[in-house]
Every structure is written in C-alpha cells, then in structure tokens.
C-alpha positions in Angstrom: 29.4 187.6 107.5 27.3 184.4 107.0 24.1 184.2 105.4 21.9 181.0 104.4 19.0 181.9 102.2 16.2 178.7 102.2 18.9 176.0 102.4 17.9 172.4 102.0 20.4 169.5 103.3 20.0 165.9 103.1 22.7 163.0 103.8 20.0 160.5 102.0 17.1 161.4 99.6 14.6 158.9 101.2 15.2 160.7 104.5 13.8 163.6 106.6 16.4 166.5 105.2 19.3 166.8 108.0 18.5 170.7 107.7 15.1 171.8 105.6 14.3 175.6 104.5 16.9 177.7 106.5 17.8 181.2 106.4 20.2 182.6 109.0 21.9 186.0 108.9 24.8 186.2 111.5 26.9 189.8 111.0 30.7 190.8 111.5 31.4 190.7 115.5 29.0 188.1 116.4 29.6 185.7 119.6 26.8 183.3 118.7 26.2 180.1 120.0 24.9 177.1 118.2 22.6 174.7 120.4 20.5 172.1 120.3 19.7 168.2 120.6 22.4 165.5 119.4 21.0 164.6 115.2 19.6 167.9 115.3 22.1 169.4 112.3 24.6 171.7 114.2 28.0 169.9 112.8 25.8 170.3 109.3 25.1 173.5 109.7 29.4 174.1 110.6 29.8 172.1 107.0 27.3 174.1 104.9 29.1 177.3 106.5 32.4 176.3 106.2 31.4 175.0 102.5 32.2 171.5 103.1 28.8 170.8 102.1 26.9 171.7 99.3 23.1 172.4 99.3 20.8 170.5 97.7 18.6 173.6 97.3 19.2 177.4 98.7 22.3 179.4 99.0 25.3 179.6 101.5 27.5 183.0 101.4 30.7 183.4 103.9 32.0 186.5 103.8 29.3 187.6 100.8 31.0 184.9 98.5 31.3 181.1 98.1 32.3 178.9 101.4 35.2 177.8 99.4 36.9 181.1 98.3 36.4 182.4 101.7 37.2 179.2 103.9 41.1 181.0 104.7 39.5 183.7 106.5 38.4 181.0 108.9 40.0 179.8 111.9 38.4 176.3 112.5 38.8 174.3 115.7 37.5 170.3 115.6 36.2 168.8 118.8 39.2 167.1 120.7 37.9 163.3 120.1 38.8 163.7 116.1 42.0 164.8 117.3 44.7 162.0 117.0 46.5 162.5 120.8 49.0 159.6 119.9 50.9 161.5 116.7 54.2 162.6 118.1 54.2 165.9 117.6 55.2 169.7 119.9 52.8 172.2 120.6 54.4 174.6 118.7 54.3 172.9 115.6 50.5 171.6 116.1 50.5 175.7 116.5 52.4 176.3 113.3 50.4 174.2 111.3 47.8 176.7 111.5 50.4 178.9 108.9 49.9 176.2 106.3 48.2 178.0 103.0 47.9 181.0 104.4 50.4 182.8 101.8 49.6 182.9 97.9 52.3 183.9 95.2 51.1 186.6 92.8 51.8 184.4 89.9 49.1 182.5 91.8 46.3 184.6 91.9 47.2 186.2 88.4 46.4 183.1 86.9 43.3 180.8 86.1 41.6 177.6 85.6 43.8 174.7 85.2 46.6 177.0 86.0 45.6 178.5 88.7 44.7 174.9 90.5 48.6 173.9 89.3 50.0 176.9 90.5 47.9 177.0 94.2 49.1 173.1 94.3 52.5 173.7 94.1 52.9 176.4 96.3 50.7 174.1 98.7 53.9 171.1 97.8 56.6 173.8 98.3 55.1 176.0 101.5 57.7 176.5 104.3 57.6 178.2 107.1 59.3 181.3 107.8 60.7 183.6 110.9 57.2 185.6 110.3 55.0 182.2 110.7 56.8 181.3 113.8 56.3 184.5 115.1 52.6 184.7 114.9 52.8 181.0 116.3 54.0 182.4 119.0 52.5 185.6 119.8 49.1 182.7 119.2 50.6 180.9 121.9 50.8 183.4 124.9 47.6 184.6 123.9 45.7 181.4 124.6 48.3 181.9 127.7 50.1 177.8 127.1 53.2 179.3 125.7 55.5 177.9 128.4 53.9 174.4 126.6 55.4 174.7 123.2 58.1 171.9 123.6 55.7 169.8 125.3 54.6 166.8 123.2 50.8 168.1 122.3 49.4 164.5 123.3 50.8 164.8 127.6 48.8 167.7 128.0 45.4 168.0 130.1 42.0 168.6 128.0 41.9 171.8 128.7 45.1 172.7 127.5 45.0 170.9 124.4 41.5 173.2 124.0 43.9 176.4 124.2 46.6 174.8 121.8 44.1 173.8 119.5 42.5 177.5 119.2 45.9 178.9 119.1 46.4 177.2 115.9 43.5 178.7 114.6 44.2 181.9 115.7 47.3 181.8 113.6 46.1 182.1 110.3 44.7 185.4 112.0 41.3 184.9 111.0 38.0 187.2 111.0 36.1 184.0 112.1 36.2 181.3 114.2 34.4 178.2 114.2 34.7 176.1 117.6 32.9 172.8 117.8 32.0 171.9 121.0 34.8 173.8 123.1 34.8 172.6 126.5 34.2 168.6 126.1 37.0 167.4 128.5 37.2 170.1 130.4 36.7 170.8 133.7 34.2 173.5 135.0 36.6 175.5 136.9 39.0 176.1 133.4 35.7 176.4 131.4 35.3 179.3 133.1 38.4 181.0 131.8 38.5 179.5 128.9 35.1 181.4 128.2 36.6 184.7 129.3 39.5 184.3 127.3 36.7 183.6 124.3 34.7 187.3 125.1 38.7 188.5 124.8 39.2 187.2 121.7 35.6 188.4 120.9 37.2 192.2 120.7 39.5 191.0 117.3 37.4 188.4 115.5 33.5 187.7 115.6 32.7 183.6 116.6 30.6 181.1 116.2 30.4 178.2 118.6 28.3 175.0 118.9 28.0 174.0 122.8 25.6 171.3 124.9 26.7 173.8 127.9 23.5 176.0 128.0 24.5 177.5 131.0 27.0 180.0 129.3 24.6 180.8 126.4 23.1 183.9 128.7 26.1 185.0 130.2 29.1 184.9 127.6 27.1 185.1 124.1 24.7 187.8 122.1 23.1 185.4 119.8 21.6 181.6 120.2 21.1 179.4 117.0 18.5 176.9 117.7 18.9 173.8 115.9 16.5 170.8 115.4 16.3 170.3 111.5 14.9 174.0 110.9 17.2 176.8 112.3 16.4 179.7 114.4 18.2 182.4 115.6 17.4 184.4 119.3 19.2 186.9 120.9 20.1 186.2 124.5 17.5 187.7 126.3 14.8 185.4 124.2 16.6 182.6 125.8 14.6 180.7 128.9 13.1 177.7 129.5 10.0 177.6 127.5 12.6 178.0 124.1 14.8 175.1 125.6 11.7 172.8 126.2 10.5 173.9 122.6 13.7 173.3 120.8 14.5 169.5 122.8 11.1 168.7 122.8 10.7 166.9 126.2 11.5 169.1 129.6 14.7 169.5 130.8 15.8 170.4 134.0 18.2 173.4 134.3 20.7 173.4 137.0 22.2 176.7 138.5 25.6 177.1 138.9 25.5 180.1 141.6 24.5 178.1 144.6 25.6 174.8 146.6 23.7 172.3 148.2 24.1 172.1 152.3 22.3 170.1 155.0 19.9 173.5 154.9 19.0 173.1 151.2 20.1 175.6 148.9 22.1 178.3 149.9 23.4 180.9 147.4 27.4 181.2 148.1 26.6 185.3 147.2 25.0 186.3 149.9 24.8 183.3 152.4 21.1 183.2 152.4 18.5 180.6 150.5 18.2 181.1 146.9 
C-alpha cells in the first residue's frame, strides 16, 4: 500500500535532511502507528505519503503509483488546531465536504494533458452534491456514532466530538486509507478510549496509519510502530518496550501505567485489589 524506497527530504539544503535514506513498506490492512520526538519528521513523512512533498532523492508509491494519482483513495484527517472552529458551518456539511471530487465524468478520464487538467477543473467548478453524497454523509455520521450532531454548528461541539466529525468526513469519500494526525489532542482519556475502539472497528474496512505522542495505546490497539527521528524504522508491536522508546527520544522517559491508581497504600492495581 505504501512504500518509500531510500527517500531523502530536506526543507533547507544547508540543513541536516528532515528525513535521510528511508525505506518503509506498510501493506493493505495495516493499523500502524507513527511515533516519535516533536522535529523528528512524522508530519513529513504524512506529506511525502500523501505526495504533498516531493523527494529530493528516492521514490514514494501509494497504492503502487504516484502520491498524486492515488491521493482520492485517501481519507485524511488534520490535527484539530489547523482546524478553523469559528467558520459557521453544520456538522453535516463539514461531513459532506468529504464528497467533494470524489466523482469524475468519463469525458474526464478519456481525455489528456491540457485537456484533461480543463476538464477535471471544471467538473471541480460545477460538483454538486447529490441524494447519494448525502447519504453516505450520513451513514459516515452514525458510524462515528455523532449523528444526532448534524445540525449542530461544528464549532459548539467538545474536542472529542469534533475528532468523530472530522473522521466522519473522511470516511465519506469511502477510502482504503486513512491518515489521522495526532487523533486524540483535546481529548479526554475516558473518550480516547472509545475513540480507539471505534478506530480497531473501522480497522475491519480500511487499513490506517496514525501519528500519536500517546504511546500507551501503541501495544494495545496497533500491529505496527513507525519510529521516527530523521531515519525511519518500522517494529511490530511486540518489539515495542522501553529500551526502543529510550533509543528513539534519546534521553529516558518515564512510562506511566494506566491500569492502576495511586492510594495512601501505594499502588494498587484496580484488577485485582492487590499491589501492582
């Protein structure tokens, strides 16, 4: 599904490259997670996939061709601070959006060069949506389970309900990928929770690829870690401990359990009543 073969990236040639001499291989059905230290390249590495960057050296394929003839097949969800809150606008038709471009005319694909860029720009002038696009905005809605929301202005709801609106619209192009960037910033740990089983669900119809600072749900939810700090690496789950984290932040970091509270007694693990 997405292969990088000795890719090079650099925002400035008299800097360290952002990226430097990766090759990744992630296949159909994938839940992967991308992690790693702020600077380190992740939104890069989203850019180069998504082919909103181009290499200075290597080769990016999505879908076994170019990032840019494949990019439909996407489903892309920003993180929520590039998101403008204050545009007055429903949730259904943030949710509808998602339908933009999604349909070519035949005359459209028949034709080429020149033509085929006038042709895909006026359909792009001239796209409305139908009963079918509202329909799959829909069915996008109770799926993400916020389709009692859809008259709600999109910019009154909590974080994490603007998360589910958000992936909704992706999910309404119907792609075979999604692309989630940092997920669960502003929200709380209690709808993370859900929100990452409603993720494995989705898991069953498309394969995903998420960038997260939340390391705790890299061994539970995920198959795959992508390890980012200029040069890429790729683990599956069970590779995943504390030696790899120290290795790929480069300083120690302290990892915090989630499966136990803290009493007068110390620790006490909420399974079993007894001390962890």
């Amino acid at each position: 599904m997405i292969r990088l073969e000795n890719v090079t990236y650099s925002y400035d040639a008299d800097r360290k490259p952002a990226l430097e001499n990766v090759d990744l291989t992630i296949p159909r059905g994938e839940f992967a997670s991308i992690v790693g230290p702020n600077g380190g390249g992740k939104t890069t590495l989203i850019r180069l996939i998504l082919g909103l960057l181009k290499p200075q050296s290597g080769k990016v394929l999505l879908f076994g061709d170019d990032p840019e003839k494949s990019r439909l097949r996407v489903g892309y969800t920003p993180q929520q601070a590039r998101v403008d809150f204050k545009f007055p606008i429903s949730v259904f038709d943030v949710v509808l959006a998602g339908r933009f471009g999604t349909r070519k005319s035949s005359q459209t694909t028949e034709k080429k060069g020149v033509a085929r860029f006038l042709a895909s720009t006026r359909d792009r002038l001239f796209f409305r949506f139908n009963a079918d696009d509202r329909e799959k905005a829909l069915a996008a809605l109770e799926r993400m389970e916020v389709a009692d929301l859809r008259d709600k202005p999109f910019g009154d709801l909590s974080g994490g309900q603007r998360q589910r609106v958000l992936i909704a619209r992706a999910l309404c192009s119907e792609p075979e990928l999604l692309v989630l960037d940092e997920p669960t910033n502003n929200v709380d740990p209690s709808s993370a929770e859900r929100f990452y089983e409603t993720l494995a669900d989705l898991n069953r119809d498309a394969s995903i690829l998420m960038v997260s600072h939340d390391l705790g749900v890299v061994s539970e939810r995920v198959r795959s870690v992508v390890c980012v700090n200029r040069v890429v690496r790729i683990h599956p789950t069970s590779e995943f401990n504390g030696d790899l984290v120290r290795e790929l932040y480069r300083s120690d970091v302290r990892c915090v359990r989630h499966d136990h509270r803290c009493s007068e007694a110390g620790h006490v693990c909420e399974r079993d009543g007894g001390g962890c």
